[in-house]
N, C-alpha and C positions, 0 to 999 in steps of 0.2 A: 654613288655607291650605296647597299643598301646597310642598314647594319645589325649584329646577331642581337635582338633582345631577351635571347635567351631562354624566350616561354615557347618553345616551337615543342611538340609532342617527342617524346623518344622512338625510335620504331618499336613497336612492338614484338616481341619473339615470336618467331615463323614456330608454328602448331608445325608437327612434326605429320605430312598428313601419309596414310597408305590407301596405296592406288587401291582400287578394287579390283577383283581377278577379270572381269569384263573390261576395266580400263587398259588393264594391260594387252588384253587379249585383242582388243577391240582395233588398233593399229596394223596386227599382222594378219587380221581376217577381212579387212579391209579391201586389199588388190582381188583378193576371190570373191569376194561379192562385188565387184565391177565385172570381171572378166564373167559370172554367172550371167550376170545382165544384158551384157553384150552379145552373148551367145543364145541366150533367151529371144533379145530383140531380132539377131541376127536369123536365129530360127522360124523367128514369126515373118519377119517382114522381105527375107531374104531369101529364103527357102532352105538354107545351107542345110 
């Protein structure tokens, strides 16, 4: 067993932190800039 010597660090309090507005945004413009690329690719290489 190990045992508590009592000098272990506290955690420290979480910084309250704010997303930036690209952070947020950055998640839901995600699936559209794949399906651009797909379509992109599919244009070049595909002819669609």
């Amino acid at each position: 067993m190990t045992k508590n010597l009592g000098n272990a660090k506290p955690n420290a309090p979480a910084r309250e932190m704010k997303p930036s507005p690209l952070g947020r945004i950055a998640p839901a413009l995600f699936p559209l800039v794949v399906v651009a690329l797909c379509y992109l690719l599919g244009k070049q290489f595909f002819g669609f």
